[in-house]
C-alpha positions in Angstrom: -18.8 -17.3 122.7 -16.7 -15.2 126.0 -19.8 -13.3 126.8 -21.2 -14.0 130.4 -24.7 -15.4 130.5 -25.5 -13.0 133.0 -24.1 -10.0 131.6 -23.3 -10.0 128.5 -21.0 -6.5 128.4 -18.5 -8.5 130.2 -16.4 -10.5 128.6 -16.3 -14.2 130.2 -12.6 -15.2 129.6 -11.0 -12.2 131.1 -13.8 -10.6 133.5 -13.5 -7.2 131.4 -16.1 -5.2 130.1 -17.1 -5.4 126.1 -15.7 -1.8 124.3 -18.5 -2.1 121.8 -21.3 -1.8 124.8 -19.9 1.5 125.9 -19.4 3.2 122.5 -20.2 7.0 122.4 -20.0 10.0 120.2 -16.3 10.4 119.4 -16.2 14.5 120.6 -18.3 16.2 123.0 -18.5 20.2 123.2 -16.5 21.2 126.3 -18.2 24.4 126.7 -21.6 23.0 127.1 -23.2 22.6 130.7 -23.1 19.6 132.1 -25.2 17.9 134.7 -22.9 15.6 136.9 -21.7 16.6 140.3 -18.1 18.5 140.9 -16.2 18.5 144.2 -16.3 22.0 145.7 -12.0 21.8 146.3 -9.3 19.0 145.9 -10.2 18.9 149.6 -14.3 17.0 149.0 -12.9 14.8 146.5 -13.8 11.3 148.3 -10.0 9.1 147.7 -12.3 6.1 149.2 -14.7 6.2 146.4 -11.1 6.1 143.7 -9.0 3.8 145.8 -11.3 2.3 148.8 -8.3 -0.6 149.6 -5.7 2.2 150.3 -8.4 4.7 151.7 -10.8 2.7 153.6 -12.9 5.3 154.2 -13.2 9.1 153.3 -10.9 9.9 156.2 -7.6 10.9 155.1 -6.2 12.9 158.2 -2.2 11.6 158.5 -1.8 10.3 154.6 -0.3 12.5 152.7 -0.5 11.0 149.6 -2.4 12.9 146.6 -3.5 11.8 143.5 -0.3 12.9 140.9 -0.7 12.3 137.6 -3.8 13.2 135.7 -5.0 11.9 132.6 -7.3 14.7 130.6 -9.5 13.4 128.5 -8.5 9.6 129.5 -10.3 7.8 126.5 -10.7 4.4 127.2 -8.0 3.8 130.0 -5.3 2.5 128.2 -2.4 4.8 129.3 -4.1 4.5 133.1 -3.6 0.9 132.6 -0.3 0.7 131.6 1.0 3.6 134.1 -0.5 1.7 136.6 1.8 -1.3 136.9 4.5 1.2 136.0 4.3 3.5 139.2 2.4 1.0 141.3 3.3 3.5 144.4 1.7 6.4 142.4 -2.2 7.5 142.9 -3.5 8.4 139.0 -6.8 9.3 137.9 -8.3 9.8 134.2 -10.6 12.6 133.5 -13.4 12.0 130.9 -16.4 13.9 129.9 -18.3 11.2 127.6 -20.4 8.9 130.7 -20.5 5.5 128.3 -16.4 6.3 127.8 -16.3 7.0 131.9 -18.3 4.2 132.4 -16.2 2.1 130.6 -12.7 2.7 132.5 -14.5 2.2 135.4 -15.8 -1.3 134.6 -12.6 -1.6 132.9 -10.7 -0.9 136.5 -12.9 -2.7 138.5 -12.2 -6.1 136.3 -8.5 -5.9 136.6 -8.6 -5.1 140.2 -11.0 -8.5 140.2 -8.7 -10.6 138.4 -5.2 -9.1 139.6 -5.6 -9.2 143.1 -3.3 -6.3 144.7 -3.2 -4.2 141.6 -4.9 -1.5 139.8 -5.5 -0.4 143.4 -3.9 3.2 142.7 -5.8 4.0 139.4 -9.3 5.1 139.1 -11.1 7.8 136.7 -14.0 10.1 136.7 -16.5 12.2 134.9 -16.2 15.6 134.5 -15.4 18.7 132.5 -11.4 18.9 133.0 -11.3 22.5 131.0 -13.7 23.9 133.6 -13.1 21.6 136.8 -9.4 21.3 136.8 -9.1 23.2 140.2 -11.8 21.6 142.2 -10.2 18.6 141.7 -6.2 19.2 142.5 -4.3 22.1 145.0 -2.0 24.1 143.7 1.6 21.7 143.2 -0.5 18.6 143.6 0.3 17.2 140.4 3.7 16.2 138.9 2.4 14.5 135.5 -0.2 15.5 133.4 -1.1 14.1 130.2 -2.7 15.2 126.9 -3.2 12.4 124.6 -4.7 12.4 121.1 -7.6 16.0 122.1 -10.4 16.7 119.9 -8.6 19.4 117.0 -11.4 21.5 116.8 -10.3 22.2 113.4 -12.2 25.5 112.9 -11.1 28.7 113.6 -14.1 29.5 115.9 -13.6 26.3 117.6 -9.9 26.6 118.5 -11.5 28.7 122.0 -12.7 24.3 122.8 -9.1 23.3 122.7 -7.6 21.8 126.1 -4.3 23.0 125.5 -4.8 27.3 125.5 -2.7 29.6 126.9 -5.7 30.6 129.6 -5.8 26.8 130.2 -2.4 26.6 130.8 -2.4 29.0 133.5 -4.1 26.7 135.4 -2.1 23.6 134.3 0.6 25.3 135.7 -1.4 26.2 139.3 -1.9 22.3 139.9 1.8 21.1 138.4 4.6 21.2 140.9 7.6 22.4 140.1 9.4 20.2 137.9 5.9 18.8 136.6 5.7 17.5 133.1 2.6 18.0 130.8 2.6 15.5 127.8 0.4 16.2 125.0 0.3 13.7 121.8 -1.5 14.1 118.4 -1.6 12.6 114.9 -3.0 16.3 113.4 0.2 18.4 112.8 -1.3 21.6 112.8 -2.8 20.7 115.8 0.4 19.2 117.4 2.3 23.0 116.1 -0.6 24.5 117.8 0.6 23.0 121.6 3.9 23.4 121.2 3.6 26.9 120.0 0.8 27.6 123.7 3.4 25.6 125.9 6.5 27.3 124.5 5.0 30.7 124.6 3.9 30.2 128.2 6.6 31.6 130.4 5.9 28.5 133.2 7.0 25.8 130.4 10.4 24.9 129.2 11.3 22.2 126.8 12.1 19.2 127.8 15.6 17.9 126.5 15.9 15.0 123.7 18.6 13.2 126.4 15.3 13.4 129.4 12.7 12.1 126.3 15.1 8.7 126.1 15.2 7.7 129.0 11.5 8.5 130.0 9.6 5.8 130.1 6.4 7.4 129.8 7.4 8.6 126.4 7.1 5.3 124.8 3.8 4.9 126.0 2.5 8.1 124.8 1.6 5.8 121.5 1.1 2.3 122.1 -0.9 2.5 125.5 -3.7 4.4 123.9 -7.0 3.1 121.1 -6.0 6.2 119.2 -1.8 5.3 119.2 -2.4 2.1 117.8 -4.8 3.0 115.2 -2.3 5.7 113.8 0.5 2.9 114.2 -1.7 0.4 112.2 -2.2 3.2 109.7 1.3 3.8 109.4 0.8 8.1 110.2 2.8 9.9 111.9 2.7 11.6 115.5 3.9 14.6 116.5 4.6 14.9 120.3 5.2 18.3 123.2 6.5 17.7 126.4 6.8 20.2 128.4 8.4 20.7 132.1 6.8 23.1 135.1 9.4 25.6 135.3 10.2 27.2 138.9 9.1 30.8 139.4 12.3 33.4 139.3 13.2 35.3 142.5 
């Protein structure tokens, strides 16, 4: 057996906590109230309580660096994970509303900053309600990737008002994405993936982004195999059906 004596949610051989201990309900109703505190701007958010070895303490006064890629809806870390060692020099965060989910990425981060000395240092995630919270959390241009991987589909017609990709929501999306910003968004439900194409290319602050810029992204190719959800589909041999989207500069 891995499992630590002591705790037995952590798995002994690689110091990383046990998925199965932090399983939770699969959805969770985003326009529900929710009891966990919210930062009143981007400005209270506490960047020593994310990344305490780069902000030792909850002064920031002369670093300018931001957090700039958010992960809605971050599941269980994967993509944080791998964009992580990707853009080591890049502060990321993962938003998720489900506490044993939240908890888990946390534990998850903790671990790999344990057993990777140096890294991970630049990751971190939190709890919250992204479709209600998003601006107390970033300032307007803050943001130059945001990512949409594998949402809930809300499949019925009432529901479609719970989705994270709306044309209200993206009004805000676009507020906290700099110019030139990208918003992924992945999903293995067609009508679903039609559905975010159809908001972003409707929205006059999107443009498509080229099939030339998709190669040679490397964030693209993680879209699928970073993510729990990616590798199931793979395994399962479905298909996925992908938007990406670029922050478009206002005219005049």
């Amino acid at each position: 057996m891995s499992e630590s004596k002591g705790n037995p949610t952590v798995n002994k051989s690689t110091g990383l906590p046990r998925k199965r201990f932090y399983r939770a309900r699969a959805h969770s109703n985003p326009l529900s109230d929710s009891h966990f505190p919210v930062p009143l701007s981007s400005h209270h958010v506490d960047y020593s309580l994310h990344f305490p070895q780069i902000f030792p303490s909850p002064d920031r006064s002369g670093d300018a660096r931001r957090i700039e890629f958010a992960d809605i809806g971050c599941g269980f870390g994967g993509l944080l994970i791998s964009l992580s060692t990707l853009f080591p020099e890049k502060l990321m965060i993962g938003m998720e509303i489900r506490d044993k989910v939240q908890e888990y990425v946390k534990e998850r981060i903790l671990g790999l900053r344990t057993t990777n000395p140096g890294q991970y240092q630049n990751v971190s995630v939190v709890r919250t309600n992204s479709m209600k919270y998003i601006p107390n959390y970033f300032e307007k241009g803050q943001l130059s990737k945001m990512f949409f991987l594998f949402p809930d589909p809300h499949f019925k017609e009432k529901n479609h008002r719970r989705r994270v990709i709306s044309p209200f929501l993206l009004d805000e999306y676009a507020y906290v994405l700099r110019e030139g910003g990208i918003i992924y968004t992945i999903t293995d439900v067609e009508e679903l993936g039609d559905w975010m194409r159809t908001c972003l290319k409707n929205h006059p602050m999107f443009e498509d982004i080229t099939d030339e810029e998709l190669e040679a992204d490397p964030v693209v190719k993680l879209l699928e195999s970073a993510t729990e959800e990616g590798q199931k589909v793979a395994r399962n041999g479905g298909l996925t059906f992908q938007a990406v989207f670029r922050r478009i500069a206002l005219s005049g």
